[in-house]
TIBA-508609 format. One line per field, with one value per residue: residue in three letters; x, y, z of N, C-alpha, C in turn. Coordinates in nm, 4 decimals, decimal comma, padded with zeros to 6 digits. Example, Ala and Ser with C-alpha at 12.3 -4.5 7.8 and 13.67 -1.06 7.14 Angstrom:
REM residues 2
kolnu = ALA SER
n_px = 01,3190 01,2850
n_py = -00,5690 -00,2250
n_pz = 00,7800 00,7080
ca_px = 01,2300 01,3670
ca_py = -00,4500 -00,1060
ca_pz = 00,7800 00,7140
c_px = 01,3200 01,2900
c_py = -00,3300 00,0030
c_pz = 00,7800 00,7870
REM end
This chain:
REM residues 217
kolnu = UNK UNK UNK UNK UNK UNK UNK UNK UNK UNK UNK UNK UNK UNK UNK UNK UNK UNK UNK UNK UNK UNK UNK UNK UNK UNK UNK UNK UNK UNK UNK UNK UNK UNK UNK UNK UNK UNK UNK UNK UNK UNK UNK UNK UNK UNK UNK UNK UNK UNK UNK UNK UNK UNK UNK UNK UNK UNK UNK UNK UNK UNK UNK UNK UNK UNK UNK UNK UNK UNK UNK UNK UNK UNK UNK UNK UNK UNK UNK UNK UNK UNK UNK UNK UNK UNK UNK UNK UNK UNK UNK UNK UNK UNK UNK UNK UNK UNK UNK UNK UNK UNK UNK UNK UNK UNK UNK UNK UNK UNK UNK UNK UNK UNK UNK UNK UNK UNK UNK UNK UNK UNK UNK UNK UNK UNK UNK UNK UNK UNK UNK UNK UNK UNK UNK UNK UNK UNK UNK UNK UNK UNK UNK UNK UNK UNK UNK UNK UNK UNK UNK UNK UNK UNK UNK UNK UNK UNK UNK UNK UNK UNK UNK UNK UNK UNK UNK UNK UNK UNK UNK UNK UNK UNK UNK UNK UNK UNK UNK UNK UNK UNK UNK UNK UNK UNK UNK UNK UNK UNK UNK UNK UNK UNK UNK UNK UNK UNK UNK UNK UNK UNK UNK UNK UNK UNK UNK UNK UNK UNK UNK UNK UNK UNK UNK UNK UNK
n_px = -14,9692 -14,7751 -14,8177 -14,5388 -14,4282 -14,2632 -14,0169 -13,7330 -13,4554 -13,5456 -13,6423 -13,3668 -13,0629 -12,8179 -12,5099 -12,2530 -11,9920 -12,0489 -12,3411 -12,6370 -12,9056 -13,1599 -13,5282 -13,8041 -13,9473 -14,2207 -14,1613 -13,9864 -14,1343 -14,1525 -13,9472 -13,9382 -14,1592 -14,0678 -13,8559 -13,9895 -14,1974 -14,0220 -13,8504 -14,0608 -14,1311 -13,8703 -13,9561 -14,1723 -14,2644 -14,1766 -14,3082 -14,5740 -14,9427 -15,2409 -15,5364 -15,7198 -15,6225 -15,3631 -14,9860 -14,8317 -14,8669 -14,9522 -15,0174 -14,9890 -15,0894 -15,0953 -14,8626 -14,8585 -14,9910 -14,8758 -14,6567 -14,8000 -14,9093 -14,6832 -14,5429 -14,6965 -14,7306 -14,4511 -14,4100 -14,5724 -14,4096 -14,3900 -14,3012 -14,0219 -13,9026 -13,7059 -13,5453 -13,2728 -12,9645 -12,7528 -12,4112 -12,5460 -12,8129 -13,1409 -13,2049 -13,3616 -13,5912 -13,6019 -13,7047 -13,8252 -14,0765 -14,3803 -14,3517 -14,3446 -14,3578 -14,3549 -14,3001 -14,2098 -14,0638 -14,0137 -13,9566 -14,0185 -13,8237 -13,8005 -13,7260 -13,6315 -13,4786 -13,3455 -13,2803 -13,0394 -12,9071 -12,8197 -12,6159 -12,3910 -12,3351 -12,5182 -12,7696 -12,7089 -12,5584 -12,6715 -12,8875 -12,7509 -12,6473 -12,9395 -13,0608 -12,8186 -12,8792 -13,1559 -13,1282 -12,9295 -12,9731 -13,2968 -13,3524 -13,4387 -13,5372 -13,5326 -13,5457 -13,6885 -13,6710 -13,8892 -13,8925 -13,9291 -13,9051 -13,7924 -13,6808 -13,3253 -13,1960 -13,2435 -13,2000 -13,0053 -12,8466 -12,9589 -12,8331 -12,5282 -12,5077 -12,5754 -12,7981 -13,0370 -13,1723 -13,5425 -13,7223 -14,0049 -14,2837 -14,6062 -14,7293 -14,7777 -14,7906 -14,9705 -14,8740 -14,7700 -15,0204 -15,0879 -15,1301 -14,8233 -14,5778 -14,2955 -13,9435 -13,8284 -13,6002 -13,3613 -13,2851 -13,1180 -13,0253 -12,8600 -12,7231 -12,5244 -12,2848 -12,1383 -12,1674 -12,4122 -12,2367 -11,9992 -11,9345 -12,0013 -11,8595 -11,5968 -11,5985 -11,6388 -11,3795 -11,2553 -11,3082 -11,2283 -10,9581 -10,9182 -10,9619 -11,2627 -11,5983 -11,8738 -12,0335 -12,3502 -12,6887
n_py = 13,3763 13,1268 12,8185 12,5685 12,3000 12,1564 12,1105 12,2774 12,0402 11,8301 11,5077 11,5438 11,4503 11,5035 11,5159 11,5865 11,4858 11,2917 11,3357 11,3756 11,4496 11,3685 11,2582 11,2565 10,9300 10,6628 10,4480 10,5228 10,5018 10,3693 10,3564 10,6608 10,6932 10,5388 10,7507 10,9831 10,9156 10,7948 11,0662 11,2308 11,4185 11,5673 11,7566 11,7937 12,1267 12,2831 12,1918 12,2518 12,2473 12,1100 12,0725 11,9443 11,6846 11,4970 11,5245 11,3448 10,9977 10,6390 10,4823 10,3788 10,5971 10,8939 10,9731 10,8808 10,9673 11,2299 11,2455 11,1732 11,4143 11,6209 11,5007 11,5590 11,8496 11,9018 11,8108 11,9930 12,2238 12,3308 12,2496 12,1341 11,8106 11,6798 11,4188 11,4159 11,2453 11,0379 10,8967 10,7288 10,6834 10,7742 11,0469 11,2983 11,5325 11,7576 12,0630 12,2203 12,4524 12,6208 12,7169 13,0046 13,1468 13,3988 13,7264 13,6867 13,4750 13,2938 13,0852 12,9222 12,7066 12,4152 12,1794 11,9117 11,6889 11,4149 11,3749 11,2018 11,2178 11,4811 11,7774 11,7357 11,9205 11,8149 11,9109 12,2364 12,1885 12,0143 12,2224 12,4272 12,3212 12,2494 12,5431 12,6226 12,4357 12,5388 12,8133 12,8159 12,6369 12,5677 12,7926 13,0100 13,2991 13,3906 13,2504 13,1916 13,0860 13,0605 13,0617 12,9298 13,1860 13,0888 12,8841 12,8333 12,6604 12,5636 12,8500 12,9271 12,7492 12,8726 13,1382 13,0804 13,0513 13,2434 13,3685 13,6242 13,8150 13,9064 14,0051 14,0179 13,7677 13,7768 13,5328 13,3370 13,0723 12,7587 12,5927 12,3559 12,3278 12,5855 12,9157 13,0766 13,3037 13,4124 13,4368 13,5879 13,4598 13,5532 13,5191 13,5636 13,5354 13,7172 13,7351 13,4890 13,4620 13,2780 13,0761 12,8594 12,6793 12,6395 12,9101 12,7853 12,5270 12,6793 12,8560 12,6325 12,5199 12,7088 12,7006 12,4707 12,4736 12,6990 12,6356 12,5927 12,5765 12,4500 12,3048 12,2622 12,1398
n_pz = 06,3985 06,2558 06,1144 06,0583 05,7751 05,8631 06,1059 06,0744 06,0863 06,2480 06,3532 06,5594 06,7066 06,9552 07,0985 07,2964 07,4941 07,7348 07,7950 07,6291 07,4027 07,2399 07,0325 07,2244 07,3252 07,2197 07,3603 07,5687 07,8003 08,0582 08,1635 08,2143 08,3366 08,6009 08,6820 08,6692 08,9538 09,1072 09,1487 09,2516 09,4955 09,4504 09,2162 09,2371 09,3555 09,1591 08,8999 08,6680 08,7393 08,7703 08,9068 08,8986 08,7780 08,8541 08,9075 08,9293 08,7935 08,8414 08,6273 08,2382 08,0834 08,0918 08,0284 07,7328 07,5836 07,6436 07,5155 07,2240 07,2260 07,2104 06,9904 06,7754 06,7606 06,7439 06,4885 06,3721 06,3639 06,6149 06,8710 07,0177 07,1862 07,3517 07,4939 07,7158 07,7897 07,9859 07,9324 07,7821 07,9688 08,0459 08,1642 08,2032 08,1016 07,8249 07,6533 07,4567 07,3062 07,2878 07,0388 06,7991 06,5225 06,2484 06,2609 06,5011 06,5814 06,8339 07,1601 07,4155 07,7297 07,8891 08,1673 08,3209 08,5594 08,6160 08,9936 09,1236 08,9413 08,9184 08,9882 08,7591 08,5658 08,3501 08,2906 08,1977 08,0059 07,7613 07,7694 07,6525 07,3738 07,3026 07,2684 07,0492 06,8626 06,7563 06,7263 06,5447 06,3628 06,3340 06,3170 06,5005 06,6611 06,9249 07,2703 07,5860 07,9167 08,1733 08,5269 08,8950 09,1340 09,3700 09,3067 09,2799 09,1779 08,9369 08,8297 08,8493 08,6187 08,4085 08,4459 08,4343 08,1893 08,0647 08,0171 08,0640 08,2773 08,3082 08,4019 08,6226 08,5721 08,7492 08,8925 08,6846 08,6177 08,7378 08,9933 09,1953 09,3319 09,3205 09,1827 09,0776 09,1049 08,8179 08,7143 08,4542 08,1979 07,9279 07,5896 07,2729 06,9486 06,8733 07,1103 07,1203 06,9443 06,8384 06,9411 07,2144 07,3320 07,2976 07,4605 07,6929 07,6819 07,7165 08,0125 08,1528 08,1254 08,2326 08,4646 08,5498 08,5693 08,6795 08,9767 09,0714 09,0280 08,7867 08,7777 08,7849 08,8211
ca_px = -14,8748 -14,7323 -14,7327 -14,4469 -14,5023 -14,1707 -13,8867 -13,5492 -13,3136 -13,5713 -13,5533 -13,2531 -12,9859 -12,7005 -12,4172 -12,1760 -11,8833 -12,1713 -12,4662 -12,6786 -13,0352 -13,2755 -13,6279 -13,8771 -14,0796 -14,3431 -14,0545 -13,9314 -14,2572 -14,1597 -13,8187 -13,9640 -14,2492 -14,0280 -13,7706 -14,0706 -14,2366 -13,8939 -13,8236 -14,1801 -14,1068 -13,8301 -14,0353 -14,3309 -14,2343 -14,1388 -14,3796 -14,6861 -14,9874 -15,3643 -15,5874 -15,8095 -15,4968 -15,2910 -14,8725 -14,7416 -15,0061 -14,8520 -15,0831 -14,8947 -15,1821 -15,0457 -14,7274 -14,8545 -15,1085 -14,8343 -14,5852 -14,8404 -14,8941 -14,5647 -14,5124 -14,8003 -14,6632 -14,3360 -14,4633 -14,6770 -14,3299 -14,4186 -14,1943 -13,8585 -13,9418 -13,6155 -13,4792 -13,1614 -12,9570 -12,6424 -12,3759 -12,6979 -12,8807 -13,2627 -13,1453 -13,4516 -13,5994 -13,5794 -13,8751 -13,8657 -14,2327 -14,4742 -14,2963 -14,3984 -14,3284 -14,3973 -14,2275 -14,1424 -13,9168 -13,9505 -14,0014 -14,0080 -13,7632 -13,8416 -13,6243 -13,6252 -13,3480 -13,3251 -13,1972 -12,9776 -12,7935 -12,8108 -12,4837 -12,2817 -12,3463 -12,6138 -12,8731 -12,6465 -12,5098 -12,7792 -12,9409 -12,6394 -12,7001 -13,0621 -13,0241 -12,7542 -12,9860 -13,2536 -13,0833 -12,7954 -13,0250 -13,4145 -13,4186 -13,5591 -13,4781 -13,5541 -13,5838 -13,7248 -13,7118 -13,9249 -13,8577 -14,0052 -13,7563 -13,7803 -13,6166 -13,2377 -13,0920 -13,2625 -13,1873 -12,8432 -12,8016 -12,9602 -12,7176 -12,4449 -12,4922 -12,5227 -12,9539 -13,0505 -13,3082 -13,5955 -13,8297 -14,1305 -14,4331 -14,6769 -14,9170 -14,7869 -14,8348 -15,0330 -14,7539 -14,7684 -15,1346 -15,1110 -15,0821 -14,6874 -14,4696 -14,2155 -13,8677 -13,8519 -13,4719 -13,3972 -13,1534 -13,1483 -12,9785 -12,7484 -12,6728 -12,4289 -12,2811 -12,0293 -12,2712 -12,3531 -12,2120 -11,8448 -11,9144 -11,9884 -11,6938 -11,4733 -11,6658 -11,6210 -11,2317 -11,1791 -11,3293 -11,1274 -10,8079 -10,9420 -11,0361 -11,4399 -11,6868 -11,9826 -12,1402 -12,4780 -12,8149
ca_py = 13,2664 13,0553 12,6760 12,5412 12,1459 12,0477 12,2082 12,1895 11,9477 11,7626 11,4706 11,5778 11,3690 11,5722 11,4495 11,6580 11,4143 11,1793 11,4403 11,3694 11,5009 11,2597 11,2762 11,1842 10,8002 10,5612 10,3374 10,5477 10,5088 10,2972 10,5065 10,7802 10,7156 10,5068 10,8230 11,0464 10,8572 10,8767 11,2284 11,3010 11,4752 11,6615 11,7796 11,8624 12,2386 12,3309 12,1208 12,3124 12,1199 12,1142 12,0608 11,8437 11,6125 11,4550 11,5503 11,1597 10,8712 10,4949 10,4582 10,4663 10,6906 11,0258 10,9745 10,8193 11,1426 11,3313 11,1988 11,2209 11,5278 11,6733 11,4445 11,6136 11,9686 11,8607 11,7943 12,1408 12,3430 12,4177 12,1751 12,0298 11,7455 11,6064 11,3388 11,4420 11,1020 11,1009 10,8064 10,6503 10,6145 10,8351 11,1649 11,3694 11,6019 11,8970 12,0616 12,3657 12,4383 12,7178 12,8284 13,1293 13,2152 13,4893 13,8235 13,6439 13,3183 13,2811 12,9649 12,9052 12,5849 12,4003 12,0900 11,8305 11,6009 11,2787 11,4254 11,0915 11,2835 11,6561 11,8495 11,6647 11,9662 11,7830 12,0207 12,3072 12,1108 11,9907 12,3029 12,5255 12,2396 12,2573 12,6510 12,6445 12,3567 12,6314 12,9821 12,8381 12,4920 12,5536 12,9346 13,0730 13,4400 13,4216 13,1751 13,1981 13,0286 13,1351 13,0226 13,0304 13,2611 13,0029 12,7323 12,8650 12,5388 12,6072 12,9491 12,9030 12,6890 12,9623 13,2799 13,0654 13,0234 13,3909 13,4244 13,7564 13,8167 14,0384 14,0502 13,9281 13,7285 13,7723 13,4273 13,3146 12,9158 12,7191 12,5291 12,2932 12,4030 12,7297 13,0073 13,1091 13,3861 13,3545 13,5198 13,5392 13,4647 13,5202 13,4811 13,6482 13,4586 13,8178 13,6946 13,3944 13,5065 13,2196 12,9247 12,8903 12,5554 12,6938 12,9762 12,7163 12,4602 12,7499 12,8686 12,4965 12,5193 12,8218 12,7099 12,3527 12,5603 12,8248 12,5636 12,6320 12,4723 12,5383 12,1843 12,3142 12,0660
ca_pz = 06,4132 06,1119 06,1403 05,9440 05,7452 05,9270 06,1410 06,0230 06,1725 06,3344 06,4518 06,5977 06,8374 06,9585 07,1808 07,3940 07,6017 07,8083 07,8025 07,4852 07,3603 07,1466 07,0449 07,3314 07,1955 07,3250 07,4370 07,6971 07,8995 08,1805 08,2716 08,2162 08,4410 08,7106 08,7130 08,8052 09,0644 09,2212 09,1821 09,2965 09,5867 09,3938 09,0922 09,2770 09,3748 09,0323 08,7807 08,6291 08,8212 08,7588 09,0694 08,8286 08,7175 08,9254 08,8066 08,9108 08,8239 08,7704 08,4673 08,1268 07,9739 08,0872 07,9290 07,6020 07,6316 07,6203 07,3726 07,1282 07,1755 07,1696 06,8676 06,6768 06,8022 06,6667 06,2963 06,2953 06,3987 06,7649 06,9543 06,9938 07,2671 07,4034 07,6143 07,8135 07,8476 08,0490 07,9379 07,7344 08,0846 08,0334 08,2455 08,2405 07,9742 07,7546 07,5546 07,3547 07,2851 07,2147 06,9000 06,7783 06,3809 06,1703 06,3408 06,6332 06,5924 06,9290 07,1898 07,5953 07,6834 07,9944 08,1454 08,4623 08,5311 08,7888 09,1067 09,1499 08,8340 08,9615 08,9711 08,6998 08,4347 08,2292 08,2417 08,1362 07,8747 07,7103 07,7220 07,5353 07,2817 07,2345 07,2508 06,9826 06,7572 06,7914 06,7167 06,4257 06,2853 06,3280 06,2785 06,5967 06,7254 07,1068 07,3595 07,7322 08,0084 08,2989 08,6704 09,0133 09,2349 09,4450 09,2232 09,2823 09,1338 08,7921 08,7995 08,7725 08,5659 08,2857 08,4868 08,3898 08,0520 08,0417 08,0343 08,1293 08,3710 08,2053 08,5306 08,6912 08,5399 08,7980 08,9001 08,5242 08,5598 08,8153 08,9934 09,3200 09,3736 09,3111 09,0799 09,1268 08,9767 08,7618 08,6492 08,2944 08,1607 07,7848 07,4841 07,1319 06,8826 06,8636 07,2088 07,1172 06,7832 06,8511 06,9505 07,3615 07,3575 07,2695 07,6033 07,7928 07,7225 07,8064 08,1255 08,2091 08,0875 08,3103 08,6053 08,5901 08,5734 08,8576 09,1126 09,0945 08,9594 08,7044 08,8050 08,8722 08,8119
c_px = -14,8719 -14,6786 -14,6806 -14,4388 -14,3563 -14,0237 -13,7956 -13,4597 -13,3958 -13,6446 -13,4289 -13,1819 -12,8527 -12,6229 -12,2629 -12,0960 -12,0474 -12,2490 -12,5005 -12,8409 -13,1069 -13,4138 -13,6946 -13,9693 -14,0995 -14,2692 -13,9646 -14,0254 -14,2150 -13,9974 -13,8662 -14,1178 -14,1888 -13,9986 -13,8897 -14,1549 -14,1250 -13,8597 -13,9692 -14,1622 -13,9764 -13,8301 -14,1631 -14,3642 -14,1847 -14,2215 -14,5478 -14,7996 -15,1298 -15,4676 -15,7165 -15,7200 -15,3982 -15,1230 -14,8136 -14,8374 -14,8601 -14,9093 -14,9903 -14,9666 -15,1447 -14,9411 -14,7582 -14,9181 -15,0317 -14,7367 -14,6605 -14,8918 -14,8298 -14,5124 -14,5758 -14,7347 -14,5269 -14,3763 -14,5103 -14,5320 -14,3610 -14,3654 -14,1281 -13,8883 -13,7957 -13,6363 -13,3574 -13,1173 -12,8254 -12,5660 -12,4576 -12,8224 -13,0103 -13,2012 -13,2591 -13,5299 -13,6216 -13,6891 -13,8608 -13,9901 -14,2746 -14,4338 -14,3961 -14,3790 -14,3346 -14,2764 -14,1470 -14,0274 -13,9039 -14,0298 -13,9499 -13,9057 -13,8245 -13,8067 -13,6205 -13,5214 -13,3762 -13,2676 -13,1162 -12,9085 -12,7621 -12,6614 -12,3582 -12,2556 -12,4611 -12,6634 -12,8033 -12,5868 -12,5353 -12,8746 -12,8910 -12,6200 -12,7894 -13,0614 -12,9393 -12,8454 -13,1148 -13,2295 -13,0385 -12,9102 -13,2256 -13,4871 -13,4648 -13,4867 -13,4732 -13,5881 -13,5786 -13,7667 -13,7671 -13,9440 -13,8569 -13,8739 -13,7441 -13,6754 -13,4717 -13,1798 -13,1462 -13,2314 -13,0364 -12,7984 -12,8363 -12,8272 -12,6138 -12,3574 -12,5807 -12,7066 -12,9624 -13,1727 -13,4111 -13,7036 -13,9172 -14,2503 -14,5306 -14,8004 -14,8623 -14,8331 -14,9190 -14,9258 -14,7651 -14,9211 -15,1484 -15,0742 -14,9227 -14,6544 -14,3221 -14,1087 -13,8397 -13,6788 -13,5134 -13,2503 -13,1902 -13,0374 -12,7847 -12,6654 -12,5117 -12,4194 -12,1757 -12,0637 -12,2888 -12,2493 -12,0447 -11,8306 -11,9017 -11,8779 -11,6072 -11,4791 -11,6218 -11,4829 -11,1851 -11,1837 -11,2585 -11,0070 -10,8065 -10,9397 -11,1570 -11,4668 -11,8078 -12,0431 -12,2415 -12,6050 -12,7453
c_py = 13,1841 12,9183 12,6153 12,3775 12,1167 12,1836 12,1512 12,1428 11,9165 11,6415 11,4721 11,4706 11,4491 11,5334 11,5797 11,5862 11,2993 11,2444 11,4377 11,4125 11,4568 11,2653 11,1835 11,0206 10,7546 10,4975 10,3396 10,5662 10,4131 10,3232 10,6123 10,7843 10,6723 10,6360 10,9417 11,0440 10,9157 10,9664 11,2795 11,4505 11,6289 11,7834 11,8650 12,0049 12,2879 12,2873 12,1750 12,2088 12,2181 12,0078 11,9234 11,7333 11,6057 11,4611 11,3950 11,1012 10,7365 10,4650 10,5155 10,6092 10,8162 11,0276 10,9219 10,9481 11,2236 11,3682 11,2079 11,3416 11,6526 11,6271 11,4982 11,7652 11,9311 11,8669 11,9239 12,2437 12,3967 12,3581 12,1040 11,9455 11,6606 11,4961 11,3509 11,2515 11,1759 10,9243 10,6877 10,6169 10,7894 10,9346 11,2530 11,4185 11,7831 11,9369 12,2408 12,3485 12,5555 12,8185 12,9026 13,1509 13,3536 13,5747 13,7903 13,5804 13,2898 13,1387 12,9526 12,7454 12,5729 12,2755 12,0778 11,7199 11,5140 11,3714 11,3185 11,1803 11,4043 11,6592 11,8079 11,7555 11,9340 11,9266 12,1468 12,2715 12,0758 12,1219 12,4226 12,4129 12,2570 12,4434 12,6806 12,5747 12,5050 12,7470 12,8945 12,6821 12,5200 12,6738 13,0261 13,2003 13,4313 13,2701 13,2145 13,0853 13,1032 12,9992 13,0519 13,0821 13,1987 12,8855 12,7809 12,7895 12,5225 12,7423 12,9781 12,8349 12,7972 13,0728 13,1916 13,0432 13,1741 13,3982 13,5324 13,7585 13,9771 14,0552 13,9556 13,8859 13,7014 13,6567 13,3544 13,1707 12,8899 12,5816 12,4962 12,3334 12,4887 12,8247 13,0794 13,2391 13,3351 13,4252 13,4907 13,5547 13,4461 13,5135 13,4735 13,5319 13,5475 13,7880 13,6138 13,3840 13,3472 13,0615 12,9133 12,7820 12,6022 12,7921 12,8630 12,5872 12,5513 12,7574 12,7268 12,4866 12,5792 12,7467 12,5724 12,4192 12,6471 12,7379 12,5640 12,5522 12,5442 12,4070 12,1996 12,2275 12,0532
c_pz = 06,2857 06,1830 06,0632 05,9065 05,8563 05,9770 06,0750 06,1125 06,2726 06,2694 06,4790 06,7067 06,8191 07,0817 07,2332 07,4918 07,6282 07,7911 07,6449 07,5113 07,2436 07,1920 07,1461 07,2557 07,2923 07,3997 07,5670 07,7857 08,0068 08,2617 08,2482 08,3565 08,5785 08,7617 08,8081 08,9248 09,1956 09,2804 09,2244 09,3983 09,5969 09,2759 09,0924 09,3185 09,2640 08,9034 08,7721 08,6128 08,7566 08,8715 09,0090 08,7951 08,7873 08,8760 08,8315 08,9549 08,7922 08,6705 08,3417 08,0548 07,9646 07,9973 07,7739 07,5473 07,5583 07,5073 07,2756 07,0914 07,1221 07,0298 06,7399 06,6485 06,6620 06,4852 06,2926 06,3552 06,5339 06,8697 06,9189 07,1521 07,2638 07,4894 07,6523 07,8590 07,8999 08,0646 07,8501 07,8352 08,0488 08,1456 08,2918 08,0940 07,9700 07,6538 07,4907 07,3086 07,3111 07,1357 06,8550 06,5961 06,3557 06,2235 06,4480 06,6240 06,7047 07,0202 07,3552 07,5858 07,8457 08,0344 08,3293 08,4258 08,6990 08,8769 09,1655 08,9801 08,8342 08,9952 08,9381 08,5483 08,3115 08,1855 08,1388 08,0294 07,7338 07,6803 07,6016 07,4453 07,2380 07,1608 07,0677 06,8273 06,6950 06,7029 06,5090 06,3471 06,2437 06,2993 06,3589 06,6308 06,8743 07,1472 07,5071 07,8021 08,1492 08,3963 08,7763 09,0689 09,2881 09,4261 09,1945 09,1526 08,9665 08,7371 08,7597 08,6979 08,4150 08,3031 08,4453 08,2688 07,9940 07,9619 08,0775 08,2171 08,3043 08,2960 08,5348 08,6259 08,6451 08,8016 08,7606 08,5322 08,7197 08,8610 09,1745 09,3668 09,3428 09,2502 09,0892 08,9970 08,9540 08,7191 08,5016 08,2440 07,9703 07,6951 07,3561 07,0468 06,8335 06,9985 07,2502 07,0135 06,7501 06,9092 07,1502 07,4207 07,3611 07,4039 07,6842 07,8492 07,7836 07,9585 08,2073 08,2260 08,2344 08,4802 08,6443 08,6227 08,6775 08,9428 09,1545 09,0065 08,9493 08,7249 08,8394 08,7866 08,6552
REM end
């Protein structure tokens, strides 16, 4: 693995209609901790848990914890640590992280959103953004997202922005208690010669003009 002094085009802020993506900071510690308190109960079946470590405390320390560590990451080339806003209002977040170098170029993305803002497009939005930052700005060849089978409402939101499904990770994270499997979705940079953000306005185009809807988380 090759850690690089600084990614390119980061700190990044990228904007799409209302749906924007800015670096995660100390300052968003008290929406960022309200929002998941809230969503507890919606978060908690999908969020990679440790039986020693509690996933929602009211103490700021986790979150300062974690911002600096993503912040450190960030400087050595191994994460892009978003914030997902929606209108300027804190939305959720977005995290590209365990870049890879050398041969590889490659990086897992991984992304929660308020459920008081679920099925307005963010997520998808924001992600064929970061995606596109990624492939055409920062250099990367591959990105994966893996997702429990269980978790429909994340799963579509990659199938629609044209992820492929590349099979089963068996047990891969430790998630609600317990070791879970995972489907592994992916995307080559040969994938979206044309940026995904440009598929996905259309996709969006088409389906205003059809009568359907691509509004998914």
């Amino acid at each position: 693995m090759r850690v690089v002094d600084r990614l390119r085009g980061w700190p990044a802020t990228l904007n799409e209609g209302p749906v924007g993506l800015r670096p995660l900071r100390l300052g968003d510690v008290r929406v960022w901790r309200e929002t998941r308190v809230r969503n507890a109960d919606w978060l908690r079946p999908w969020e990679p848990s440790n039986p020693e470590t509690p996933l929602f405390r009211t103490g700021l320390g986790p979150y300062i914890s974690m911002v600096g560590t993503l912040r450190r990451e960030a400087r050595q080339g191994l994460a892009l640590p978003w914030v997902m806003t929606y209108n300027g209002r804190f939305a959720g977040q977005l995290t590209v992280g365990a870049i890879v170098w050398g041969s590889a170029r490659s990086a897992q993305v991984g992304y929660w959103i308020d459920g008081a803002l679920a099925g307005r497009g963010i997520t998808p939005t924001a992600l064929a953004m970061a995606v596109d930052h990624c492939f055409f700005t920062t250099g990367l060849h591959r990105l994966e997202a893996n997702i429990r089978p269980e978790n429909h409402a994340s799963r579509r939101v990659v199938e629609k922005l044209g992820f492929r499904e590349e099979g089963i990770r068996r047990r891969q994270l430790h998630i609600d208690g317990a070791w879970r499997d995972h489907i592994c979705y992916a995307l080559t940079v040969e994938d979206v010669p044309g940026g995904l953000l440009v598929q996905w306005r259309r996709a969006r185009e088409s389906a205003a003009h059809g009568g359907s809807s691509v509004e998914e988380v």
